[in-house]
N, C-alpha and C positions, 0 to 999 in steps of 0.2 A: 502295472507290469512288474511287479515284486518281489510275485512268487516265477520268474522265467527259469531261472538256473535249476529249481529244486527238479521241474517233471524231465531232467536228463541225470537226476541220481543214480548210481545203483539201487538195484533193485531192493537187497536187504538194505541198507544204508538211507534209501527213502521211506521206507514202512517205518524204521526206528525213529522218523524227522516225524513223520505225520501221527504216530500213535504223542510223541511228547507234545504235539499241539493238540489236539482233538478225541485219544482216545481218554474216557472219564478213569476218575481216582488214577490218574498214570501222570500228565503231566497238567498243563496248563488247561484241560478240559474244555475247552474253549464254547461256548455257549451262543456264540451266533457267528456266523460266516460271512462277509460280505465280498461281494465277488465283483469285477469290471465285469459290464457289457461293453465286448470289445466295439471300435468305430473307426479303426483304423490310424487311430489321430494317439498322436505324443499323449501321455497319461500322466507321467513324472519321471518314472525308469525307464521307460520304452513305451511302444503301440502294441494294442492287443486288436487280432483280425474280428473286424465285424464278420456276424451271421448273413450278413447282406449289401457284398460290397456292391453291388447293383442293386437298382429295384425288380431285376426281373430274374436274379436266381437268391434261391438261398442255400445255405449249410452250415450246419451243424456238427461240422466233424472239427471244426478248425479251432486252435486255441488251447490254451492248456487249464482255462476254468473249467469246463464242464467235469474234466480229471478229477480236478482241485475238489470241487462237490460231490463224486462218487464216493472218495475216499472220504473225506468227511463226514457222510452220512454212514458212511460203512460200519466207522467206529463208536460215531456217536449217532441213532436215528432219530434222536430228537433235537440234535442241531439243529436252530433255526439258518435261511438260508436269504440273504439278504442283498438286491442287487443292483446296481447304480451305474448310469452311463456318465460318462466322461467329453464324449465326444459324438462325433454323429459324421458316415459317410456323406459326403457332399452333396448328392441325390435326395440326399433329402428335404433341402432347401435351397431355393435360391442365393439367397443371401446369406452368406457365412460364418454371420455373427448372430443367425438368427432361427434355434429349428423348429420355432413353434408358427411358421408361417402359414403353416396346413396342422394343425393339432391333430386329424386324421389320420394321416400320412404318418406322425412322428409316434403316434399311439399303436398303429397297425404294427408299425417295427418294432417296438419294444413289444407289447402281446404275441409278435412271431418269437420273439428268445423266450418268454418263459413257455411259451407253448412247447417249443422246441425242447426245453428243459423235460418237460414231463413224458414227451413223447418220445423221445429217444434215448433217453437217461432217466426215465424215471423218478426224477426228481419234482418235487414240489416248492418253488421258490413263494416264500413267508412276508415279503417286503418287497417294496420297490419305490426306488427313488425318485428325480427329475431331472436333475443335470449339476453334475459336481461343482460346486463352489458358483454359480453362474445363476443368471436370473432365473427366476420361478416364473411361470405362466399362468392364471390361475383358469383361464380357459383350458388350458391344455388339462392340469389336475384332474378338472371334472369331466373333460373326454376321456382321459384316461381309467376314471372310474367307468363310467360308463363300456366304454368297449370291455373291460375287463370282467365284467358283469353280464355283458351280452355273451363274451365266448366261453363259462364257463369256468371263470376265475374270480369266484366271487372273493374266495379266500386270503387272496394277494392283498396284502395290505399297505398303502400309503405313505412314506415318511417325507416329509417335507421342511424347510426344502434342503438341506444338506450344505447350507453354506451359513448363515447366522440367523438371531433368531426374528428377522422381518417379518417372515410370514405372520406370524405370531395378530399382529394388528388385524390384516385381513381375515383370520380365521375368527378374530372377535366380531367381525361387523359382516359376515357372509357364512348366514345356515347351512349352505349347502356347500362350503368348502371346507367349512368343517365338519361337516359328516363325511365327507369324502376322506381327510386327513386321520390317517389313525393316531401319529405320531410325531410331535415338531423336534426334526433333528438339525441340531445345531454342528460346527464344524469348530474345537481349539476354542469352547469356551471358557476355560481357564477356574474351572469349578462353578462361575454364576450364570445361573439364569437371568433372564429379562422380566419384571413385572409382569409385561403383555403376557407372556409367554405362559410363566403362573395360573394367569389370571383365565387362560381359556381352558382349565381342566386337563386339559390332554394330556397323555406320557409327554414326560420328556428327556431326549435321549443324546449324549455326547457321541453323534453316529461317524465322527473321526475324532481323533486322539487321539495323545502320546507324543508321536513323530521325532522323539529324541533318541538320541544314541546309545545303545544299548549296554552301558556298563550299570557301576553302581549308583552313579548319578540318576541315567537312566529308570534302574530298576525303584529307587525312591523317587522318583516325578511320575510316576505309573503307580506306586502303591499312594502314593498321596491322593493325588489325580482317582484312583477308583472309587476312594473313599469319600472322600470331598466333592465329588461330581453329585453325590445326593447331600450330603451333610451342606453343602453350602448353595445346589444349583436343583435339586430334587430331582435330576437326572437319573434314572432308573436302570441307563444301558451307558455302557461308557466302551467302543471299539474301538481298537488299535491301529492305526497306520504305521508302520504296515505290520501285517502277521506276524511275515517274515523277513528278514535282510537276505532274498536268493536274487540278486540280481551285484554285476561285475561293483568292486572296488575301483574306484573313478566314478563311478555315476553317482549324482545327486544323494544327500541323505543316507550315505554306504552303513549299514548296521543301523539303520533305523527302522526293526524290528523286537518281536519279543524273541528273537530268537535268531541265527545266523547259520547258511548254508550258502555259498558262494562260492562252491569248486567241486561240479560235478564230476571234474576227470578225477579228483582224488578221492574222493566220497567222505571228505573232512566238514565237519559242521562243528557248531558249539551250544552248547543250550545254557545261552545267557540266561541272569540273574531274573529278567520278566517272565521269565516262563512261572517258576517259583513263586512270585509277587502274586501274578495270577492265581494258582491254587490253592491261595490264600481263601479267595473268595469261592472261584468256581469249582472248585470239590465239594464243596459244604453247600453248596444252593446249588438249584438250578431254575430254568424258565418258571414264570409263574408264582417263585417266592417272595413276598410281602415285607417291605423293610418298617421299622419300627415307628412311631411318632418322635418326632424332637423331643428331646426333654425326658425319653422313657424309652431308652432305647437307642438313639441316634442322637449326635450332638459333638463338642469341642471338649477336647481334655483341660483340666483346671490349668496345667503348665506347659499345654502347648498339644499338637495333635491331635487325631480324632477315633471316633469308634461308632461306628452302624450296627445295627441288629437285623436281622431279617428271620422270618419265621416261615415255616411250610404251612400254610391252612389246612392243607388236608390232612396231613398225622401231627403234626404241631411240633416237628423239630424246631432246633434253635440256634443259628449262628452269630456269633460276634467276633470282628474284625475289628484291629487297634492297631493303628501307625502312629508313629511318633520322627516323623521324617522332618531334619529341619530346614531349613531356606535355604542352608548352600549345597546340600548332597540332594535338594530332589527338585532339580529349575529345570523344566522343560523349556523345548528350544521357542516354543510362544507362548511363555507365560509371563502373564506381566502381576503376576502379586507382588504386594511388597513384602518389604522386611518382618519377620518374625521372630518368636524365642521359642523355642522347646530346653524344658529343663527335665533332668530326672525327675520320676515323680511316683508316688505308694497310690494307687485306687485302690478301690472295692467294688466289686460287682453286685448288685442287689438283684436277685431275684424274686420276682412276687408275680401275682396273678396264677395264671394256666402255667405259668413256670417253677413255681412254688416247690414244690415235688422234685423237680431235679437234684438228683445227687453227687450227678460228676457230670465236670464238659470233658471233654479232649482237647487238648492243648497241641496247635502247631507255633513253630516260633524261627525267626528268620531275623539275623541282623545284619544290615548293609555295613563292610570295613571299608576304613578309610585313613587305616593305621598301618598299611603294609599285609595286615594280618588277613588271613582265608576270612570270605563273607561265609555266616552260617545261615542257609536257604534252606526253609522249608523242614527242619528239623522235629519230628515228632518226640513232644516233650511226657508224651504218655498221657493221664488224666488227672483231673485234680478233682477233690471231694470238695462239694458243696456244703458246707456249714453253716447250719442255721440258715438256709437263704442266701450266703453270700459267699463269694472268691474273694482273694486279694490278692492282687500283681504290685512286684516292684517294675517300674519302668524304664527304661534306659534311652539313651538316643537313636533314631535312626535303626527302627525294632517295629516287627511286625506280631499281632500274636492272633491265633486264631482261637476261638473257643467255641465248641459244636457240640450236640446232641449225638451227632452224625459219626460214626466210628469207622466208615471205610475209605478214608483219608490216603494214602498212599505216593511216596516219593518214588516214581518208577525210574529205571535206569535199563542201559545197555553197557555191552562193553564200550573202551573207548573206542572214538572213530580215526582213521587214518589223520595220517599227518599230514597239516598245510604242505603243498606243491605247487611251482608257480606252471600257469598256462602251459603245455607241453607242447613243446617245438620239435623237429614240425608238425604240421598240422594239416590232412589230408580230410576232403567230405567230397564224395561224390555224389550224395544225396537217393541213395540206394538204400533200401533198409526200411526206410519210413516208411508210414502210412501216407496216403495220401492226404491232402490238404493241409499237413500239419507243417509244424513251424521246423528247421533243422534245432539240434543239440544245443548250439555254442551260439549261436548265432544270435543278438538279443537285437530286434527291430527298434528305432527309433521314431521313425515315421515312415508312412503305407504300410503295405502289408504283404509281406512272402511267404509263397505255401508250397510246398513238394508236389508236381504233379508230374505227368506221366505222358510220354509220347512214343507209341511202340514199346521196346521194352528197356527203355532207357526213361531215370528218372532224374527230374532237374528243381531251380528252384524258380520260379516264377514270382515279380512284383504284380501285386492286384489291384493296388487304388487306384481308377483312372480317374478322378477328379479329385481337387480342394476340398477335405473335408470342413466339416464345421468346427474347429478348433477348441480346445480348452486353453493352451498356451496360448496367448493373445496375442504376441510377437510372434508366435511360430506357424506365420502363414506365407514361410517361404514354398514356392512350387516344386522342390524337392522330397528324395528319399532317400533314408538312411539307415545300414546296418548295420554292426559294428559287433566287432570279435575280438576275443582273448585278453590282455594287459594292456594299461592306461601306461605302464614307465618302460615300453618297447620302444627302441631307437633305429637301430639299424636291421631293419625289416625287408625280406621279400611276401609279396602277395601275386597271387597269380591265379587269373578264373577265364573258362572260356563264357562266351556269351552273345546272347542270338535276338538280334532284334525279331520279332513278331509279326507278320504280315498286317495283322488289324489292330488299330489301339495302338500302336507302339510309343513308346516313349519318345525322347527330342536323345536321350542319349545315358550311356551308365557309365559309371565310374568306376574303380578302384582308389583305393587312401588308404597311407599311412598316416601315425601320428594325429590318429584324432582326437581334440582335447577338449570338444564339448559336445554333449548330448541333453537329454531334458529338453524347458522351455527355451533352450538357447542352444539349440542344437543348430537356430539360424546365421550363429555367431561363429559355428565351427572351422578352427583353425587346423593346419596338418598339410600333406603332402600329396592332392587330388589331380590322379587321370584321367580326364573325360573324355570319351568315344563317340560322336557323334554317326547317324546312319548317313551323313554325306561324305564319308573316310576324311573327317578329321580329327587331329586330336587335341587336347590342351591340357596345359597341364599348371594347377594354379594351384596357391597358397591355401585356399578357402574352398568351402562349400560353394557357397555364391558364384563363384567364378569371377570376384570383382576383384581379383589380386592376380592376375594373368603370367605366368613364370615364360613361358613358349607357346608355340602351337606350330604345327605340323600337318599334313597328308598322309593319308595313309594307302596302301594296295586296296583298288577298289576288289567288291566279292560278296555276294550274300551267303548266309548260313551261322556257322558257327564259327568266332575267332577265339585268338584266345592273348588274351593281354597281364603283360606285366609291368610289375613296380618296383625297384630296390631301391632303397633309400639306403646312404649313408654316409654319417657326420652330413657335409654342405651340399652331397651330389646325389643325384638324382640317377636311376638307367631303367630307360624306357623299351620295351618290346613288345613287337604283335607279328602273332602266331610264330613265336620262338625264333624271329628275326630282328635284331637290331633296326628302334627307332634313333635314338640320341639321349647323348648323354650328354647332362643338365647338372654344371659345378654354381654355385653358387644360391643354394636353393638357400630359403629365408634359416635364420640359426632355430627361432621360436614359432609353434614350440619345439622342444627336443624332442620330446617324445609322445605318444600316446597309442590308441586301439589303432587296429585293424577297420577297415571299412568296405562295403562295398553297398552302390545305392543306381538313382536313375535320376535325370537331371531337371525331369518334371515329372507326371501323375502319368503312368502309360504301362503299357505290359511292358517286361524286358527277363528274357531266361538268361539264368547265369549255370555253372555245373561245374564240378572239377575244383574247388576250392582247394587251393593249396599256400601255405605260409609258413615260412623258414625263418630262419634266426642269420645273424650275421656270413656265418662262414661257407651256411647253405649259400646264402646270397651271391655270394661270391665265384664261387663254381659256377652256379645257372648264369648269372650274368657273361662270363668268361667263357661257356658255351655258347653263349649267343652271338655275342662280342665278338668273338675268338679272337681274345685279345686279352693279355692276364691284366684285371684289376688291382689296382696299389690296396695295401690292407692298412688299416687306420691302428695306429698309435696311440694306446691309453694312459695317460701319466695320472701320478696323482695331483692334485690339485696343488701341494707344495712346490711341485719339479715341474709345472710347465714353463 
């Protein structure tokens, strides 16, 4: 859930995000794509909606990947397209730690999304995974060949299994699941390979990596890492988690991307230092280019650092890539190497063989600062003549350099982009506008799954998961749902939504919250300021998700249809309304936390429509309450910390 924030950019202000990722010689040119197949279930940043939150409807309109893969193939048609479930609707298994109970069943669903992919998008997905980080099946592997072979996807090729390298053993002692497996993809192996792993021929591929915070620390544990993923691990493909950093500040991993867009109302982004590091490599290659032998070619610097070669087989260009990155500017957040030395240092490049003839490389050159001073990214150094055979570079610390055959190399840019703005108060969605089935704007799901649909001519937002998914989070199989909007460091908040329990399916009950201070795998942990509405007119109102910190509880005016409930939190009290009538007002509410997101959810797996989203800052708060009330609210006193 990663990429949430970027598909509500502006229009021009997104095309300029997605050409520096994907369109080539522009920025990071990015050479394979890996996408969630959504399942409704927590991912890391949020839930992405499965194509089949039942077994007996499907759609394909829902989500913001199928977007994400237009656009990418738009600007590049030879992206490969690569795609991996996280999670699994509940329907699909019994048992919820377990979806290969019917390998039929769990193959049929996944062969509907990439079918979907081609039939309705046009797209041709290149890969496909098993299940993120999570056991491998090896039944399932080879049904999954199978049916993907029967319906005409012979194409689609195999990476397994996407969490470390185990498979590795079984593909050496079972013929048929390695022919099934194209590719063993490991997850955060920290540049090595496994012997096993070696030893069975196949690619092999770092199919997650990086996952660190995108400075210059950052940006050297990502040139290290791309380098060393074949120089020490023979890894061939090395992808980044995540792409991008477009999902809120507060949540898990904030900028652990190549790149940052996380304020769709201001259309402010940044194109960190990885973007850069990246077109180190992928300007000068693409799919299909061949990296050198050890020892002639590929291998460790005499004083530290490293340098790969890769050639085109079919017209015989030549690239080579030299990082000199040292142990304290490039530690990924799970790397466990130890200590090393990088010192300056004078090489020479030798040229010989088919490369004999070369007369000039083109030189790009990039050094990460860490002296106060501007980092120089990606700096075209012009060419240098080949003498006799050979180059010579002096080397420096924490220095990338590229040297290529290939002369359309290119640091592409825009103007700059607007300036950072915090969340805009207030905040009005009526849910008008949208397509149907898609997700709203702001609104980033944590678990189940909300989609815009339509009743008459009024449009609302609908929870879909009616059952327990199959989880990735292992802890997060509380029977709740969670959606969450705007700033993590919001205190004194109104939120206010109408909302209509459903004749069939309905939920046990929805919420509104303030002050929500966890999301991700522990989204079951979430502390904050929770209104729960039950369909028997009551209400509660408690510290927690859970409901197991109970603050009050109340009755409400019985009535079917649509209500409409509010929340104003502020400093220690609470003020409660439905349908713009005073419930009670609540002094004493917990201190922690002080603050966080916006929330609205349902209090187990059920339909429940919400519409009318609206959320105010303090003084808003204040009026609405005081109309309600009709009664003037005392206004809260800010000292500084010296003068209380």
């Amino acid at each position: 859930a990663s990429t949430k924030l970027l598909a509500s950019y502006p229009k021009q202000l997104q095309e300029q995000i997605l050409d520096y990722l994907f369109l080539p010689n522009f920025g990071a040119s990015l050479q394979i794509l890996k996408v969630e197949i959504g399942g409704d279930v927590q991912s890391t940043d949020g839930s992405e909606a499965s194509h089949m939150h039942t077994a007996w409807e499907e759609n394909y309109s829902r989500g913001y990947e199928w977007w994400l893969m237009v656009e990418a193939k738009k600007r590049n048609p030879d992206i490969k397209l690569y795609a991996l479930a996280w999670g699994f609707p509940g329907w699909i298994s019994p048992d919820k730690s377990n979806p290969y109970k019917n390998s039929s069943v769990l193959a049929d669903y996944i062969v509907k999304w990439i079918a979907g992919a081609r039939t309705y998008y046009s797209l041709e997905i290149d890969f496909i995974g098993i299940w993120n980080e999570r056991d491998y099946n090896i039944g399932y592997i080879k049904t999954l060949r199978d049916v993907l072979d029967q319906r005409g996807f012979s194409n689609v090729l195999i990476i397994a299994s996407d969490n470390g390298w185990g498979i590795a053993s079984d593909v050496l002692k079972d013929p048929e699941l390695a022919s099934d497996v194209y590719a063993i993809g490991a997850h955060y192996p920290d540049t090595y390979s496994s012997t096993a792993a070696q030893k069975t021929g196949h690619l092999l591929w770092a199919s997650e990596d990086y996952s660190t915070y995108n400075d210059e620390v950052g940006a050297g544990c990502w040139a290290r890492t791309l380098n060393q993923n074949y120089v020490n691990g023979l890894m061939t493909a090395t992808i980044s988690w995540s792409l991008i950093a477009s999902y809120y500040e507060g949540l898990p991993f904030y900028r652990d991307g190549l790149m940052t867009a996380a304020e769709p109302w201001s259309g402010h982004y940044v194109v960190n230092s990885p973007i850069w590091v990246s077109a180190h490599t992928t300007q000068f290659t693409s799919f299909g280019w061949k990296y050198l032998q050890h020892g002639s070619g590929v291998g460790k610097l005499p004083q530290g650092g490293s340098y790969v070669g890769l050639v085109n087989p079919t017209v015989g260009d030549l690239t080579i890539i030299i990082e000199t990155m040292t142990h304290a500017h490039s530690h990924c957040v799970y790397s466990r190497i130890p200590a090393y030395t990088v010192l300056p240092q004078n090489i020479t490049i030798v040229l010989g063989g088919r490369f004999a003839s070369v007369s000039k490389l083109y030189v790009w050159y990039s050094q990460l600062s860490f002296n106060s001073t501007l980092d120089s990214m990606f700096v075209n150094k012009g060419a240098v003549e080949v003498v006799n055979g050979s180059v010579q570079l002096s080397l420096g610390l924490d220095e990338m350099y590229t040297l290529t055959t290939v002369s359309t190399g290119l640091k592409g840019s825009y103007p700059p982009p607007p300036e950072s703005r915090p969340f805009p108060l207030p905040y009005s969605d009526d849910f008008e506008g949208y397509s149907l089935h898609q997700e709203p704007s702001n609104l980033a799901q944590q678990l189940g799954s909300f989609e815009v649909l339509q009743s008459g001519h009024n449009q609302f937002l609908r929870q879909m998961a009616l059952s327990t998914p199959i989880t990735w989070c292992g802890e997060d199989k509380m029977d709740k749902t969670l959606n969450i909007i705007g700033n993590s460091t919001w205190q004194d908040i109104l939120i206010e939504v109408d909302f209509e329990f459903p004749v069939v399916n309905a939920t046990t009950g929805v919420f509104v919250a303030a002050r929500v201070n966890q999301a991700q795998c522990s989204k079951d942990a979430a502390s904050g300021i929770y209104l729960f509405v039950t369909p028997e007119y009551n209400f509660i109102l408690a510290s927690n998700i859970a409901r197991t910190a109970v603050i009050t509880t109340g009755t409400l005016p019985h009535g079917g249809g649509w209500h409409r409930l509010s929340l104003f939190v502020q400093n220690q009290t609470a003020y409660l309304a439905y349908d713009e009538q005073p419930l009670v007002i609540v002094a004493g509410i917990p201190k922690t936390p002080l603050s966080g997101f916006v929330g609205i959810g349902t209090d187990n797996y059920g339909l429940a429509d919400f519409d009318n989203l609206h959320i105010a800052g303090n003084e808003d708060g204040i009026k609405q309450m005081k109309k309600y009330f009709n009664q003037p609210l005392p206004r809260p006193l800010y000292f500084r910390p010296e003068h209380q």
